[in-house]
Residue frames as a rotation matrix with the C-alpha (Angstrom) as fourth column:
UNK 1
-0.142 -0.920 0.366 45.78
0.356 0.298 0.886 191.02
-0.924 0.256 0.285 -189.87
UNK 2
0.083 -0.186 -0.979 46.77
-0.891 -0.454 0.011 192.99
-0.447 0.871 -0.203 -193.39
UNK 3
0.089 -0.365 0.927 46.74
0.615 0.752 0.238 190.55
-0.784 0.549 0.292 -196.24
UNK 4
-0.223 -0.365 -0.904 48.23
-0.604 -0.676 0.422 191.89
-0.765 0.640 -0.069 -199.43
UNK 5
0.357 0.249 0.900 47.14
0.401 0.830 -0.389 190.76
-0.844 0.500 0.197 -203.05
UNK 6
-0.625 -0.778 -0.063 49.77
0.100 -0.159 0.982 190.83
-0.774 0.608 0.178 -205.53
UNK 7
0.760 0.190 -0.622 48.84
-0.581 -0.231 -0.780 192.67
-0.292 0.954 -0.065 -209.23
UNK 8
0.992 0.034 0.118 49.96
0.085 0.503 -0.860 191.08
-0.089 0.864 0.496 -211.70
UNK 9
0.547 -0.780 0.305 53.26
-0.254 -0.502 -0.827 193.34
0.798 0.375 -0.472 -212.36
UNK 10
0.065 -0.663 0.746 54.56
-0.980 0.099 0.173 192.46
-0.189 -0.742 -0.643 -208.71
UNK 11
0.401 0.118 0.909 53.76
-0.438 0.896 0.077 188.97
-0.805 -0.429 0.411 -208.88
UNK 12
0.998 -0.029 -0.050 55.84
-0.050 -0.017 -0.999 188.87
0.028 0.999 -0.018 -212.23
UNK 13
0.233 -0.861 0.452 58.54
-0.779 -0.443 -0.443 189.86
0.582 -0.249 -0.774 -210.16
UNK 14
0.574 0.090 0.814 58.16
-0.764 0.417 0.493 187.35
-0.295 -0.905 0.308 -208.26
UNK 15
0.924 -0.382 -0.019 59.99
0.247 0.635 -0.732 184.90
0.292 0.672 0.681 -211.41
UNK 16
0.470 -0.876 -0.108 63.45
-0.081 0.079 -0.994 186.03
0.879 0.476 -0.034 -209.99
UNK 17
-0.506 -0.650 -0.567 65.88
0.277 0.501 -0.820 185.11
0.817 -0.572 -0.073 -207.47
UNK 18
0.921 0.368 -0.128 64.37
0.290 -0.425 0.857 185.54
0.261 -0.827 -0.498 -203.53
UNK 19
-0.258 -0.905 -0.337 67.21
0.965 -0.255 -0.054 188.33
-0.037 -0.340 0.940 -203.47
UNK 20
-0.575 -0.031 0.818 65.56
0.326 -0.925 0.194 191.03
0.751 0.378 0.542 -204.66
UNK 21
-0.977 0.102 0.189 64.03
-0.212 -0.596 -0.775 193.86
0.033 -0.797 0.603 -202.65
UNK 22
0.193 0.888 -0.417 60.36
-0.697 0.423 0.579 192.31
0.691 0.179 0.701 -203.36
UNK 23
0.081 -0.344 -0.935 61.52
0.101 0.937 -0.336 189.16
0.992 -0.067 0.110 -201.99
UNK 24
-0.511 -0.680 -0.526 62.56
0.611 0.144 -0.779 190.86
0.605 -0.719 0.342 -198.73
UNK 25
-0.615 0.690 0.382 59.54
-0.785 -0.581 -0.214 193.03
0.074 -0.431 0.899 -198.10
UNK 26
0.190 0.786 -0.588 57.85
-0.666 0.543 0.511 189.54
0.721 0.294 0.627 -198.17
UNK 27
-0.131 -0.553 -0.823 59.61
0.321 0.762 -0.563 188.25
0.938 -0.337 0.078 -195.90
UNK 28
-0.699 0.326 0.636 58.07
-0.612 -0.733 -0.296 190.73
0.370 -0.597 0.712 -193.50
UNK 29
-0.375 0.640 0.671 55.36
-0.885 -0.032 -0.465 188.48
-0.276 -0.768 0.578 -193.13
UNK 30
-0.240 0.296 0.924 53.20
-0.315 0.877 -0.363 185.53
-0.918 -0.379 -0.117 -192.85
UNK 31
-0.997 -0.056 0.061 53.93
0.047 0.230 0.972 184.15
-0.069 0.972 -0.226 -196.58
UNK 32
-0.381 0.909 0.170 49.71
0.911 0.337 0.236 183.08
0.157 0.245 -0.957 -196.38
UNK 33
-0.080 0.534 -0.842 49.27
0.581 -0.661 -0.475 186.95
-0.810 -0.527 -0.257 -195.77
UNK 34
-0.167 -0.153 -0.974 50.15
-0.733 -0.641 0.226 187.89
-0.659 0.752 -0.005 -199.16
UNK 35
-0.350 0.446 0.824 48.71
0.144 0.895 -0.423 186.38
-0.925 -0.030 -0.378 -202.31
UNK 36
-0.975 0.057 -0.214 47.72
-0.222 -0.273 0.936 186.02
-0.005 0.960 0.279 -206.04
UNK 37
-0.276 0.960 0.051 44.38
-0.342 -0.048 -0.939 185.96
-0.898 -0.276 0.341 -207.15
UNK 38
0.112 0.406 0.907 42.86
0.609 0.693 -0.386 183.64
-0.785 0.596 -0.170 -210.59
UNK 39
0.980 -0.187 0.071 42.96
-0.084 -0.707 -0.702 186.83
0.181 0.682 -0.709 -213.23
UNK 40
0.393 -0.918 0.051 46.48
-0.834 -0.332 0.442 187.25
-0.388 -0.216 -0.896 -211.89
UNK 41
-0.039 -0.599 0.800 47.29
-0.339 0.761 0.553 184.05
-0.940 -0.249 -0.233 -212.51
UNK 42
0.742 0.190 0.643 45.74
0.636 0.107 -0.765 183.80
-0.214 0.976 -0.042 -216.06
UNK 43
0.768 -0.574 -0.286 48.30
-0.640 -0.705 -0.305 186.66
-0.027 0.417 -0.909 -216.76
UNK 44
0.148 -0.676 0.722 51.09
-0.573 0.536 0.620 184.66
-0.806 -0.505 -0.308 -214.93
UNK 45
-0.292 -0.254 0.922 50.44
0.310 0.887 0.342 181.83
-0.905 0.386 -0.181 -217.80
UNK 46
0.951 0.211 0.227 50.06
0.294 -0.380 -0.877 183.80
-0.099 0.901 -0.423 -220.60
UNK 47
0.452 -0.885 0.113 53.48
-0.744 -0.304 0.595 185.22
-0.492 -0.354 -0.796 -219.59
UNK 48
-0.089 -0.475 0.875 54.93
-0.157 0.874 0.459 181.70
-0.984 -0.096 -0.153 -219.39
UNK 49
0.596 0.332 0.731 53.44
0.540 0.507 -0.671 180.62
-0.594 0.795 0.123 -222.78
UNK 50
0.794 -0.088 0.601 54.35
0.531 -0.381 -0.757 183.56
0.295 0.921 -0.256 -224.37
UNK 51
0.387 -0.906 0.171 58.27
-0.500 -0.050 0.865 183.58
-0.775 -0.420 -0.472 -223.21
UNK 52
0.376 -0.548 -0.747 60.98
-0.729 0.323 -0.604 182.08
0.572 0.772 -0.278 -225.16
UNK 53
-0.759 -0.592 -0.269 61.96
-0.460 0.781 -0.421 179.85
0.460 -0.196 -0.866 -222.07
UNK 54
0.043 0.932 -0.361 58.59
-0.450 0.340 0.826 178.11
0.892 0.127 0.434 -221.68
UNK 55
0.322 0.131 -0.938 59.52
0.269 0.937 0.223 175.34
0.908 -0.324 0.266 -219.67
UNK 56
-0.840 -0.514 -0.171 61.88
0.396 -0.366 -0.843 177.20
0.371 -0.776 0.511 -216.84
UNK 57
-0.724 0.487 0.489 59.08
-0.571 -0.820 -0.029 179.93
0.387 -0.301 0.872 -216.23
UNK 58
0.320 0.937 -0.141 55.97
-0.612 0.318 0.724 177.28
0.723 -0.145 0.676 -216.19
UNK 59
-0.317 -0.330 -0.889 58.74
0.696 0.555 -0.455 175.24
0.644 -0.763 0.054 -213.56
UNK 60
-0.820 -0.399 0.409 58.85
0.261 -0.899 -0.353 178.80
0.509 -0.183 0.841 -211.92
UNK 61
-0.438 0.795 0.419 55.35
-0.701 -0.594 0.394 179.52
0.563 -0.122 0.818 -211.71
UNK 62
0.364 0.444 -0.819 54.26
0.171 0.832 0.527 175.83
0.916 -0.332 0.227 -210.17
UNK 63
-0.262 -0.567 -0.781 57.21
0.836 0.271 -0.477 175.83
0.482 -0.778 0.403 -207.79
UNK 64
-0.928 0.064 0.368 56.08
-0.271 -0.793 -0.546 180.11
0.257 -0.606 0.753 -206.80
UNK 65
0.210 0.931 0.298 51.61
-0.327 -0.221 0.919 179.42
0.921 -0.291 0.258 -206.09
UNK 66
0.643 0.599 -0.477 51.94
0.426 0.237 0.873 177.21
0.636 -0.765 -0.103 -203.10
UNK 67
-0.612 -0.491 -0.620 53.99
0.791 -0.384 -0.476 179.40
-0.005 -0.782 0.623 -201.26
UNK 68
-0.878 0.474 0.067 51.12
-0.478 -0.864 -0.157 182.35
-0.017 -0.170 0.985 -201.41
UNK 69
-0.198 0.968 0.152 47.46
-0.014 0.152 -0.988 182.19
-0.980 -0.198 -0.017 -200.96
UNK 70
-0.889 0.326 0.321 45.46
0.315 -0.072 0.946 182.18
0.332 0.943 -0.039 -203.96
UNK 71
-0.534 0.843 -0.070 41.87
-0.318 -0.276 -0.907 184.35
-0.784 -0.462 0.415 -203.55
UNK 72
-0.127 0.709 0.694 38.90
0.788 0.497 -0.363 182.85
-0.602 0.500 -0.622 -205.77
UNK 73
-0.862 0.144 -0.486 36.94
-0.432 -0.711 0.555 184.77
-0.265 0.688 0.676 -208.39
UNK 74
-0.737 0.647 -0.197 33.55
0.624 0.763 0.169 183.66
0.259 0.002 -0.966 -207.35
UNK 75
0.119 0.871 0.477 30.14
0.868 -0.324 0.375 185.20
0.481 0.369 -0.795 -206.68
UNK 76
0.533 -0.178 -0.827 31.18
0.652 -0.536 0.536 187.71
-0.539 -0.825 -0.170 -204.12
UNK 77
-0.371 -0.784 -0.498 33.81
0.122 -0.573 0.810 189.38
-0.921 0.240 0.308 -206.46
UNK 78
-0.302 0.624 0.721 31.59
0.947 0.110 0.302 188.67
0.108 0.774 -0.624 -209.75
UNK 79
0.592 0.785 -0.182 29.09
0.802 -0.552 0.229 190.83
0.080 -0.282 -0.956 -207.97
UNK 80
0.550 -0.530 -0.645 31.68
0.392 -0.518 0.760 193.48
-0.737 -0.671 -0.077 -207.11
UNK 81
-0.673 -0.590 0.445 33.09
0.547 0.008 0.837 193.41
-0.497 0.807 0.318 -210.46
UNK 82
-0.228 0.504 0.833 30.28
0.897 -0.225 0.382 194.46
0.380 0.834 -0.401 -211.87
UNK 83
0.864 0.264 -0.429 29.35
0.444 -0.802 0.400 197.44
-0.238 -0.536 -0.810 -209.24
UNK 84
0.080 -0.802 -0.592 33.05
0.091 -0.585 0.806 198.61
-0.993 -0.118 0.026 -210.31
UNK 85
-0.533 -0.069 0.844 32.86
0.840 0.078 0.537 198.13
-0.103 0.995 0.016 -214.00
UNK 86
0.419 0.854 0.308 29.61
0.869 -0.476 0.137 200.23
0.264 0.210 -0.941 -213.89
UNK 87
0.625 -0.234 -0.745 31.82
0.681 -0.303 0.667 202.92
-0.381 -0.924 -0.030 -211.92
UNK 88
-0.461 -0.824 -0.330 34.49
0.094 -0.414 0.905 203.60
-0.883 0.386 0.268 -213.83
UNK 89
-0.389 0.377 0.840 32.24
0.883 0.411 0.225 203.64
-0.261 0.830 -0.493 -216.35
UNK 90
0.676 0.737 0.019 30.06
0.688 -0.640 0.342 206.20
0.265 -0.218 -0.939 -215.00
UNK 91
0.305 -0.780 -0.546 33.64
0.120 -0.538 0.835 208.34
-0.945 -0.321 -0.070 -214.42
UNK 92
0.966 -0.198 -0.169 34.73
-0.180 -0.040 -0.983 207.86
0.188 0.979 -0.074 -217.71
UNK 93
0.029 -0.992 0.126 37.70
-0.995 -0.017 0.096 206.06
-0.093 -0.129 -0.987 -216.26
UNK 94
0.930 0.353 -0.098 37.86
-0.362 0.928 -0.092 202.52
0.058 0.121 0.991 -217.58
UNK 95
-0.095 -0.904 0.417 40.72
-0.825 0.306 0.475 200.34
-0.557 -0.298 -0.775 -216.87
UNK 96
-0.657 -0.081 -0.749 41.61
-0.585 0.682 0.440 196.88
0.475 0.727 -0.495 -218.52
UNK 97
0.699 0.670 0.250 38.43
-0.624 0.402 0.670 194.34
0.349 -0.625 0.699 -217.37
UNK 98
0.516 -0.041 -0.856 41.30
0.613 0.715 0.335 191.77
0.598 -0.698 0.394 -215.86
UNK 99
-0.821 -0.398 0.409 42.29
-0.087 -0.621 -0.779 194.87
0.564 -0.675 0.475 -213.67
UNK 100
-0.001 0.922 0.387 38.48
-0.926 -0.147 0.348 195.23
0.378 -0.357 0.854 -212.58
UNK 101
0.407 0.752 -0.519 38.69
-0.464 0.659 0.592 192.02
0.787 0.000 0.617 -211.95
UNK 102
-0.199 -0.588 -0.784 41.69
0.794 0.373 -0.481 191.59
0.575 -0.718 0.392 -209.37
UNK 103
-0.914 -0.006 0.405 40.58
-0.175 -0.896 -0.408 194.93
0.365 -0.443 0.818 -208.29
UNK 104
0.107 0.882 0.459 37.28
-0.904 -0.106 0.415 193.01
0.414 -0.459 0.786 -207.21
UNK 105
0.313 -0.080 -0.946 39.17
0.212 0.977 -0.013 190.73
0.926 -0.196 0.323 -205.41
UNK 106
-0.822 -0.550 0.150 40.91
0.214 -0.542 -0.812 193.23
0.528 -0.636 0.564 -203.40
UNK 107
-0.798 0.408 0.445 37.91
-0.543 -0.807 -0.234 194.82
0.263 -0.428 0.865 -202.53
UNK 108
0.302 0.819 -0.488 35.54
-0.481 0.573 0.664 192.33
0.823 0.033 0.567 -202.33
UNK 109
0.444 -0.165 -0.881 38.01
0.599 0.786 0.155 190.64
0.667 -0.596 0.447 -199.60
UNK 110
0.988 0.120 0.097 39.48
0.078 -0.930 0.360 193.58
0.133 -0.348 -0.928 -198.09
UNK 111
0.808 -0.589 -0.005 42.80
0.423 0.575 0.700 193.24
-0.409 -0.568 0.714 -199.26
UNK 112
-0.061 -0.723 -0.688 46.02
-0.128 -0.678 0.724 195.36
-0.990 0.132 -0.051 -199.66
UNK 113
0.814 -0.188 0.549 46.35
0.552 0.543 -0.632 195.35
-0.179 0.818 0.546 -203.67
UNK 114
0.199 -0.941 0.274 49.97
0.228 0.316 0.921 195.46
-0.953 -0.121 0.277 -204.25
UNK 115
0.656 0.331 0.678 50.61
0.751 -0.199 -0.629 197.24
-0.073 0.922 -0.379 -207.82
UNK 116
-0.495 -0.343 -0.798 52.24
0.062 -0.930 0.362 199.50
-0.867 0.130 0.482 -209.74
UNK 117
-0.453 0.544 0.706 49.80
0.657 -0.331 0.677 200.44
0.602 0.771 -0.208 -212.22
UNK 118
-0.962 0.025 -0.271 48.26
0.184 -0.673 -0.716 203.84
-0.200 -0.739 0.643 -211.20
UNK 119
-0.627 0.764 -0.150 45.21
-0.271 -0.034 0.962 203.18
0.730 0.644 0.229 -213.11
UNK 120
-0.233 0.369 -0.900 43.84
0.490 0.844 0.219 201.50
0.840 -0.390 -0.377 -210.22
UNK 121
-0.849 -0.033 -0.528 44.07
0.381 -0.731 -0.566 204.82
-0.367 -0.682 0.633 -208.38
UNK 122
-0.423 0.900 0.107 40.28
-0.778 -0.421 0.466 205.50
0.465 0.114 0.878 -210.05
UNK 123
-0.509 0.238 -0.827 39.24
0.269 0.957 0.109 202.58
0.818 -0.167 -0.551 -208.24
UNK 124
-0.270 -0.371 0.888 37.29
-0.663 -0.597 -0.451 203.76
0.698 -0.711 -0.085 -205.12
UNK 125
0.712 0.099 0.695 37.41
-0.675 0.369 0.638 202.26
-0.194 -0.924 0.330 -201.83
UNK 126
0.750 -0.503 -0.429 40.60
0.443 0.864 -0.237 200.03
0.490 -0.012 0.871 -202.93
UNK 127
0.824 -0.518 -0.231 43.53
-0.010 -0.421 0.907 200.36
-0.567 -0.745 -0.352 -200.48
UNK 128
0.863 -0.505 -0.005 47.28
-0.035 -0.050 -0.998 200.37
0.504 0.862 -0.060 -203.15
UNK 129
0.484 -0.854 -0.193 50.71
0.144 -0.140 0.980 199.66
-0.863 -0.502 0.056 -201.99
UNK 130
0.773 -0.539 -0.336 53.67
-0.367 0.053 -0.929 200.02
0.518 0.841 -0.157 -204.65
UNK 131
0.809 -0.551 0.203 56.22
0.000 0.345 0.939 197.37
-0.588 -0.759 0.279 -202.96
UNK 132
0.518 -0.555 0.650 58.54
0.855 0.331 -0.398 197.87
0.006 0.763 0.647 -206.47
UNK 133
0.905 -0.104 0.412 59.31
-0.034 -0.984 -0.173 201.52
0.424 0.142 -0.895 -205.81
């Protein structure tokens, strides 16, 4: 089974009506197949904080996790993080470190990462949908 792990920028989308075309490519599948991941979610509540409608969004964001997995950020992906930091280093292609760091969730668990940021195309061995196109 494909599991998919929302970036940051999809899972942003995720704050509006289940009408949009996101909403309905999710519905493709087994809600627990697709998922945010801790870094994501630190974004997620930075968002929220730093909105003008605090409260609505931080309802928003409680009422969207338990409908998606959530993947850790624990020794497995640590460890991965750092083999990819060192990478893109050694390319001279550095990305932001809480990209590297959902990007060693993806890879560390073998899972779709879901994104439109193309930075993440220096990543190697990560697989990339763009479900926003």
């Amino acid at each position: 089974m494909i599991r998919y792990l929302f970036d940051t920028n999809h899972a942003g989308s995720l704050f509006h009506e289940p009408t949009t075309p996101l909403w309905a490519r999710i519905a493709q599948f087994n809600r627990k197949q697709c998922g945010l991941c801790w870094p994501s979610i630190g974004e997620l509540w930075f968002m929220v904080e730093n909105s003008g409608q605090k409260e609505l969004n931080r309802r928003k964001l409680l009422a969207l996790l338990p409908q998606f997995s959530i993947w850790r950020y624990e020794d497995d992906e640590s460890r991965e993080f750092g083999r990819m930091r060192v990478e893109l280093r050694e390319r001279g292609t550095p990305i932001p470190i809480v990209d590297i760091m959902i990007a060693a969730v993806a890879r560390a668990n073998s899972l779709v990462l879901v994104t439109a940021d193309q930075h993440f195309d220096a990543v190697k061995g990560l697989k990339l949908e763009n479900w926003l196109d």
